[in-house]
C-alpha positions in Angstrom: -12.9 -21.0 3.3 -14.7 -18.7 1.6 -14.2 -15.1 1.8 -16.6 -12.3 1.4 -16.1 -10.0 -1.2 -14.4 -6.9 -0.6 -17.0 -3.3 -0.9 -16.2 -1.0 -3.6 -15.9 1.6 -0.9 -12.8 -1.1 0.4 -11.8 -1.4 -3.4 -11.2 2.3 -3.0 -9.0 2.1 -0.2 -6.8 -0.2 -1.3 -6.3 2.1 -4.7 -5.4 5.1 -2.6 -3.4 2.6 -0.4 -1.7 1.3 -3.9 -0.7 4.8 -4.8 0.4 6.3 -1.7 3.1 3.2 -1.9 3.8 4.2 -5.5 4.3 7.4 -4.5 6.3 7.3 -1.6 8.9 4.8 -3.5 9.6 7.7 -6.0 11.3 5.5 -8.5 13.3 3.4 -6.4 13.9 -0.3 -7.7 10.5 -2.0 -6.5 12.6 -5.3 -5.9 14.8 -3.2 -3.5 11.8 -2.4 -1.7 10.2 -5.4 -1.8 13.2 -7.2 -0.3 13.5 -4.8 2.7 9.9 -5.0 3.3 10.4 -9.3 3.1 7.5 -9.6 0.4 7.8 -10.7 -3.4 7.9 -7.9 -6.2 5.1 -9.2 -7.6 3.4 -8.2 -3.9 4.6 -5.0 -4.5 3.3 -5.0 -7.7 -0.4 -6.0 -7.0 -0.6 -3.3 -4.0 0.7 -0.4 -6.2 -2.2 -1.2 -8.6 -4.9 -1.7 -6.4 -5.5 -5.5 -6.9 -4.6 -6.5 -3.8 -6.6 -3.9 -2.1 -6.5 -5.3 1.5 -2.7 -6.1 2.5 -2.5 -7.7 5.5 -1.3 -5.1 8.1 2.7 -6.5 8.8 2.7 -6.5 4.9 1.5 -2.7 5.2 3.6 -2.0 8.2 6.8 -3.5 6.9 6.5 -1.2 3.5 6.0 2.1 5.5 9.0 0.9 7.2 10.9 0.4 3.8 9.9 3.9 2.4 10.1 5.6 5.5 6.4 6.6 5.2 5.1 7.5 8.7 2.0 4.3 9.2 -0.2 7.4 10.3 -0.2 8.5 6.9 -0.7 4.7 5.3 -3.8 4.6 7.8 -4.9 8.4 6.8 -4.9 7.9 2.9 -6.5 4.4 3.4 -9.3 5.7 5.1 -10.0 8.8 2.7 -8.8 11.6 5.2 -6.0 12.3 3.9 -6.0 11.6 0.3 -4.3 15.1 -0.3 -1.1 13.9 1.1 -0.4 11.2 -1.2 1.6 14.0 -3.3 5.2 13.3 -1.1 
């Protein structure tokens, strides 16, 4: 399967995306959070830097659920509306 690649105006989102997730774990152990979201640091890892700019969405779901990030806010900041509220 081939898949198409992603827009830059995706790229983008993911970025935001990647920091929001940075953000919100505030220096908490990103194995810790890894494990309670069930995905591999090195997941983690390629969100919070933007190269995996398109998490699937129980990936995303289960790391709002880790940080106690509200998913309104994941969905906000991914879409460019609320960029301003990635400073938690």
């Amino acid at each position: 399967m081939v898949r198409i690649p992603l827009s830059p105006d995706q790229i983008r989102a993911g970025q935001r995306l990647g920091t929001l997730i940075r953000t919100a774990r505030a220096g908490r152990a990103p194995e810790a959070i890894a494990r309670e979201a069930g995905i591999s640091p090195e997941t983690l890892r390629k969100i919070e830097v933007g190269r995996m700019p398109s998490p699937s969405f129980g990936t995303v779901v289960s790391l709002c659920d880790a940080l106690g990030l509200p998913l309104q806010q994941a969905v906000d900041v991914w879409r460019g509306a609320g960029a301003e509220q990635i400073a938690i």
